[in-house]
PATOR-237632 format. One line per field, with one value per residue (C-alpha): residue in three letters; chain; x, y, z. Coordinates in steps of 0.1 Angstrom, whole numbers. Layout:
N
type	[ala_...]
mol	[A_...]
east	[X_...]
north	[Y_...]
up	[Z_...]
***
This chain:
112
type	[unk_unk_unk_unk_unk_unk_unk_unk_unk_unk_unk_unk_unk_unk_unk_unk_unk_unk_unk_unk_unk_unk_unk_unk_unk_unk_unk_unk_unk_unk_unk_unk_unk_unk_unk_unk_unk_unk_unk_unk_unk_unk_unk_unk_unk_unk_unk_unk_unk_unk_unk_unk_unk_unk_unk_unk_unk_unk_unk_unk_unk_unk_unk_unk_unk_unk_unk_unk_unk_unk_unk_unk_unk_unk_unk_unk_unk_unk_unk_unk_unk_unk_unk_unk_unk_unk_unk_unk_unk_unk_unk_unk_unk_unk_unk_unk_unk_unk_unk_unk_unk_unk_unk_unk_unk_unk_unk_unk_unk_unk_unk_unk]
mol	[A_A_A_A_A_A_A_A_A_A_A_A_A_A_A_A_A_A_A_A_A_A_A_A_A_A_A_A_A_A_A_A_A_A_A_A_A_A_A_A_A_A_A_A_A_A_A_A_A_A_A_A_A_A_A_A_A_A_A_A_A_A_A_A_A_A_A_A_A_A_A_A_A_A_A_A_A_A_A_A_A_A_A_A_A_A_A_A_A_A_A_A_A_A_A_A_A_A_A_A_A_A_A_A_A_A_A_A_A_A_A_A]
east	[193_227_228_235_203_183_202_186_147_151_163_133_111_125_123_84_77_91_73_41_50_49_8_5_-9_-21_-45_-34_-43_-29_-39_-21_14_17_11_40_76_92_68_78_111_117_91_111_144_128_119_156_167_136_152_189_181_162_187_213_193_186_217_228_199_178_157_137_105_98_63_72_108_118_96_108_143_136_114_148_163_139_140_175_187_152_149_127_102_92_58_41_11_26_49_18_3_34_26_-10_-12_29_38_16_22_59_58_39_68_98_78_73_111_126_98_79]
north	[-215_-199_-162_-145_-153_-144_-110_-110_-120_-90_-68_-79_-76_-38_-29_-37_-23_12_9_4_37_56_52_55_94_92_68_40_43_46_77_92_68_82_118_113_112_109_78_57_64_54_21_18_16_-5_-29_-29_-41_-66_-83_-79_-99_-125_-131_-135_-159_-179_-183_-193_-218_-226_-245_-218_-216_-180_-170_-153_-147_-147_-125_-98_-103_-94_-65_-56_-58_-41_-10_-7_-17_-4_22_41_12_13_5_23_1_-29_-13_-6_-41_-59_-35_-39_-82_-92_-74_-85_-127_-119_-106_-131_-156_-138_-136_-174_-181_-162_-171_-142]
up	[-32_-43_-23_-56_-69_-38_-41_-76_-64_-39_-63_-86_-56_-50_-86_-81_-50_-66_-95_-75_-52_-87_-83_-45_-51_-80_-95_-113_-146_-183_-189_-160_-168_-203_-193_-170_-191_-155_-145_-180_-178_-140_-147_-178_-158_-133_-158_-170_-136_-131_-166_-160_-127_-143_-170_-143_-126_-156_-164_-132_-122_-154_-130_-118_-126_-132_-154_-181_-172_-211_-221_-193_-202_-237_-227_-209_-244_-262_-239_-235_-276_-293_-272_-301_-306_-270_-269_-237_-238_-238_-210_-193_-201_-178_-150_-147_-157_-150_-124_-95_-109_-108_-72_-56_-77_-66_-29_-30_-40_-15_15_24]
***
């Protein structure tokens, strides 16, 4: 595997890890993400990175069998160009069901 993209997989993997350290004191539920403008924004910009990544890796090996990796990568466009149409449930949604299949992926690729 090239060593750019397993730069990119660890960056994914770091963008996850922080996003999971967001709920390490607090409980992780909905209710508590969208009462926190700081939390969505920083899970926001985490998810940003998670899809800049993966579009970088597509395009440089679109062998990689990623779940989902489209859809991330257009998440990352929807947050970053539709900034105002932002939906924090669905936000929420790829944190809770996308997040965990993602990390044991990227975990698997680089050989944890």
């Amino acid at each position: 595997m090239d060593n750019e993209i397993k730069v990119w997989l660890f960056d994914i993997s770091n963008a996850i890890a922080e996003i999971e350290s967001f709920f390490s004191n607090t409980p992780k539920e909905f209710a508590n993400y969208k009462n926190d403008l700081r939390t969505r924004r920083a899970v926001e910009r985490n998810i940003e990175i998670i899809g800049e990544a993966l579009s970088r890796i597509l395009t440089r090996d679109s062998e990689i069998n990623i779940s989902n990796s489209r859809k991330i990568v257009d998440t990352r466009n929807r947050i970053i160009h539709g900034y105002d149409s932002v939906s924090d449930e669905i936000i929420w949604g790829i944190v809770i069901k996308h997040l965990p299949v993602l990390q044991k992926e990227v975990h698997s690729l680089i050989g944890d």
